[in-house]
N, C-alpha and C positions, 0 to 999 in steps of 0.2 A: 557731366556737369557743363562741360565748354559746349554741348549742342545747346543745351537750357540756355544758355545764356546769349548764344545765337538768336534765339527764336526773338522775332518781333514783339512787343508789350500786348497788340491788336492779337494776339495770335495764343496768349497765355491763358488759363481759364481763371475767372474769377472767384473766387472763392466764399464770396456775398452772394453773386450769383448760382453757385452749386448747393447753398446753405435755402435760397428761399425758391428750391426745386422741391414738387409736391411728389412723394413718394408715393406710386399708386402698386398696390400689392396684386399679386395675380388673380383674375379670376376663374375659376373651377368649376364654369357651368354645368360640363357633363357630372359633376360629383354632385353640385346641387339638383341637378335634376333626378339621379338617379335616389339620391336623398329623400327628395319630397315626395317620389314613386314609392318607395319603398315605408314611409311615415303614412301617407293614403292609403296604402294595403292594410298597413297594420291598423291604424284606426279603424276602419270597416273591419276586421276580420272582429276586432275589439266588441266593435257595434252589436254585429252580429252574435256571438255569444253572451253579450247581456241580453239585446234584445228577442233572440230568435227562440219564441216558446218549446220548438223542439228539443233545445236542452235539458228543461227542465228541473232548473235548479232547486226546487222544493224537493223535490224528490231526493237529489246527489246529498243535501244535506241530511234527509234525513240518513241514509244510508253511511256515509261516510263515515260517522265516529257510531256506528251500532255493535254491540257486540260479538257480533258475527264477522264483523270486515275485520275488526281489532283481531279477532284469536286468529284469522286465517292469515293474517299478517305477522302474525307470532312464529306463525307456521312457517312461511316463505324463510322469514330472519332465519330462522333453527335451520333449514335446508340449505342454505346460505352457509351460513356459518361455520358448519360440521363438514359443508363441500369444500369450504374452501380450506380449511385446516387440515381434512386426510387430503386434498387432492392437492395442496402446495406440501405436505410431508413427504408423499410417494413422487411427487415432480420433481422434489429433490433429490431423492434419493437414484431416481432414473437419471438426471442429469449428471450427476456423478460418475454414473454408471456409463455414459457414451462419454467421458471425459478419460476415463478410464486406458489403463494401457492395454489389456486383457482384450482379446477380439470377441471371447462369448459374452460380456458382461456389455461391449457396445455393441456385439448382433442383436443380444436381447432387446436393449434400450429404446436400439432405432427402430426393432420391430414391435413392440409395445405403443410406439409414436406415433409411425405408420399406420398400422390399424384403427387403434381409437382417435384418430385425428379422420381418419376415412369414412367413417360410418358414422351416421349422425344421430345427434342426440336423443331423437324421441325412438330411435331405431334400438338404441342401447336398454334404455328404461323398460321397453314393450320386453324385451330380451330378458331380463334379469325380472320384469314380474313374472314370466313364466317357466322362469328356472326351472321348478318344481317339477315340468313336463319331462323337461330335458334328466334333473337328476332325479329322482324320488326323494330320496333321504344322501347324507352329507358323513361320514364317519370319517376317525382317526384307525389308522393301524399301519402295518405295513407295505411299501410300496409293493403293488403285484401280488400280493398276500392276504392274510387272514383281516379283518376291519375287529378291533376291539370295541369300538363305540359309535354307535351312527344315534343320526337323529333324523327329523324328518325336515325337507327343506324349508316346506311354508309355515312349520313352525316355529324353525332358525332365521328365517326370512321372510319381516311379513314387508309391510307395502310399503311403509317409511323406509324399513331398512334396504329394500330393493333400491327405493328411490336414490336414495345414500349412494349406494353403490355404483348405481352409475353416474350420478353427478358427480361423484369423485373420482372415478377413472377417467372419465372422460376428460373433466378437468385438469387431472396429474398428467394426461398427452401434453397440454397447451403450458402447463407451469415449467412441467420441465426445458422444454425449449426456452423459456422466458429467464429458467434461473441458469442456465447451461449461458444464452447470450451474456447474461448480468458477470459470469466468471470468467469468459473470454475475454471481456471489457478492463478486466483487470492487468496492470503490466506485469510480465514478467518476471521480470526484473526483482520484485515484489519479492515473489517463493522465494526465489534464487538465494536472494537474501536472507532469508527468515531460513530456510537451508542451511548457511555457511553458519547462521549462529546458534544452528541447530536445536528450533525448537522443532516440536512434533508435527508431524504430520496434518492432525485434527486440530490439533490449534490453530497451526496455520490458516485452514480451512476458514475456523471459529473464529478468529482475531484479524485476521488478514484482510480473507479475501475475503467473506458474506459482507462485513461493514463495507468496505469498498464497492460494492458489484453493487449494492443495495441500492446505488444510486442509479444505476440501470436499470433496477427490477423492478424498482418500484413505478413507473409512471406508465408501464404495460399490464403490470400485475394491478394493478387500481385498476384502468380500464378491463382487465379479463373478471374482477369481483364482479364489477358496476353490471357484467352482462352474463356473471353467472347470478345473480339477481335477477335480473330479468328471467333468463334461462329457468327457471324453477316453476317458471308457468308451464313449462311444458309438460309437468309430471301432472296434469290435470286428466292426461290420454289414463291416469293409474287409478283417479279417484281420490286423489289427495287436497285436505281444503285448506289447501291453498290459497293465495288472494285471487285471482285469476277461475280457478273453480267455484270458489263460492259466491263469485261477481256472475258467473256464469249458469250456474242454479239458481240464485234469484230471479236473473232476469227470465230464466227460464218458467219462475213460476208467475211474475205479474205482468212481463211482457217492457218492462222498460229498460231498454238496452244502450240507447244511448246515454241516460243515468248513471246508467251504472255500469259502464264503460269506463265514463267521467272518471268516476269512484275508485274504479283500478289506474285508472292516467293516474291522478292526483297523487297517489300513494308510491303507485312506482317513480315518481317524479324527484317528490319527499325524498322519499328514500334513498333513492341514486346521488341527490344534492346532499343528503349527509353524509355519504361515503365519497365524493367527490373534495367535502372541506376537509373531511379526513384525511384523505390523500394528500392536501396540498398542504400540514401541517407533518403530516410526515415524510414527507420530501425535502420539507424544507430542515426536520431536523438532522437527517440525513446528510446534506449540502451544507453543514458546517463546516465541513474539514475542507471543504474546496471553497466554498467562499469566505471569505472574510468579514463583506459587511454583506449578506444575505437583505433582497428587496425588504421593505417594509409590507407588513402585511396589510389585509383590507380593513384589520381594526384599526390599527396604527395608523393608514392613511386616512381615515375618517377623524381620528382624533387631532391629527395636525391639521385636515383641512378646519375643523371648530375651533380648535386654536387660532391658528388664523381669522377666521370670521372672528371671534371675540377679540381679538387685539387689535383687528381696525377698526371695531366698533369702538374700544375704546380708545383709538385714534381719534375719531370722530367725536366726540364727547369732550376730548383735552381743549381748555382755550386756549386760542392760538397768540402769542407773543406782540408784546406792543413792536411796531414798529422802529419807532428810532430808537431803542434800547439804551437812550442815556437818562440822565434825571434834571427833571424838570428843574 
């Protein structure tokens, strides 16, 4: 305070003068430039796809909603769906199993993981449609002993189910690593507790940890569906009509391929975007117990931003107050 008051009046800042100082905000030309690069691209790529005949969007439409793209996409769903229910069942049940105190129940695990994480996918499918080579027939009886019941394999196992089979093994490799990380993630501390008040083992498991971990599993486990969807194209190597097969047979028989390319873009696009909003509505109900007030969603923010709009529109519309507000 005693130096302030030292200082000469010449030497003070003005404070009229600090008030009628124009505040000029930074400017970010590299951002704008990179900006208006990247809006030029997109418009021409934009251009080019309306206007570029090659596409051939007479065609993509007729194709797209015909009954043939519809069932084959019925198809992918069902391979989807069944993949990913036995192969996050058995990923679970493996992830257990390296969690395990037991050393053959975690050799087994890590080497069930090992393996089918090693070999790749269209490698497993070609493997299991020709089973049949490798076993003839499939029976129950005793181990090293007599067989009470056999059947024949490509009976027991036709193409679907082949297919099955390996989409879900292969998949139960990568789940269980995802549900194994999701139960690490949980503290300790946690069991330890639910230990001392001695509930069960499974419940623990059921009530404890899985709600908890869930919050870990789930934003790996969305991305591992989103690409075991994809992934279903590949059983096309088996003859399965598939979206991808039967985009691939047509164009095989009138020659339009970029059409109908389109046609499978489009679909697996759809597609992965509705299991993507999926995801992010079950995540989010997941992330109640850790958040309190959880983000607003993209409905809710669209509905506050029209809110808004409409309340200064009728801001706008209100007349505005006389001035000297006494009476005449």
């Amino acid at each position: 305070m005693e130096a302030d008051h030292a200082r000469p009046d010449h030497a003070r800042p003005d404070h009229d003068d600090l008030a009628s100082l124009k505040v000029v905000p930074t400017r970010h030309y590299a951002r704008w430039a990179a900006a208006l690069a990247v809006l030029v691209v997109s418009v021409q790529f934009l251009h080019g796809l309306v206007t570029n005949p090659v596409w051939q969007w007479r065609v993509f439409g007729e194709y797209v909603l015909s009954e043939t793209i519809v069932t084959a996409v019925g198809v992918t769903l069902q391979l989807t769906a069944y993949s990913t229910l036995l192969g996050f069942a058995l990923g679970t049940v493996l992830a257990f199993m390296r969690l395990s105190a037991g050393p053959v129940l975690r050799t087994v695990a890590w080497t069930y993981v090992w393996i089918f994480r090693s070999i790749p996918m269209i490698v497993q499918l070609v493997f299991w449609f020709n089973l049949g080579a490798l076993y003839p027939e499939l029976g129950i009886g005793i181990p090293f002993g007599p067989v009470f019941w056999s059947v024949s394999s490509n009976d027991l196992i036709g193409t679907i189910g082949a297919a099955l089979i390996g989409l879900s093994l292969h998949q139960a490799a990568y789940c269980a690593e995802i549900v194994r990380g999701g139960v690490l993630s949980v503290d300790q501390g946690q069991l330890e507790a639910a230990a001392a008040l001695g509930i069960p083992k499974l419940r623990q498991i059921r009530r404890i940890v899985l709600p908890q971990a869930m919050r870990t599993i789930l934003p790996t486990a969305g991305s591992e569906i989103i690409s075991l969807l994809k992934g279903t194209s590949v059983v096309y190597v088996m003859a399965i009509g598939e979206l991808f097969y039967q985009v691939k047979v047509i164009y095989g028989r009138n020659g339009m391929v970029i059409p109908l390319l389109m046609v499978a873009t489009a679909w697996y696009v759809f597609l992965t975007s509705v299991l993507s909003v999926a995801q992010y509505y079950v995540e989010r109900h997941y992330a109640r117990g850790a958040e309190r007030t959880p983000p607003p969603t993209p409905l809710e923010r669209a509905r506050r931003f029209l809110a808004g709009l409409r309340a200064a529109a009728a801001q706008r519309r209100r007349p505005a107050a006389p001035l000297g507000g006494g009476h005449g």
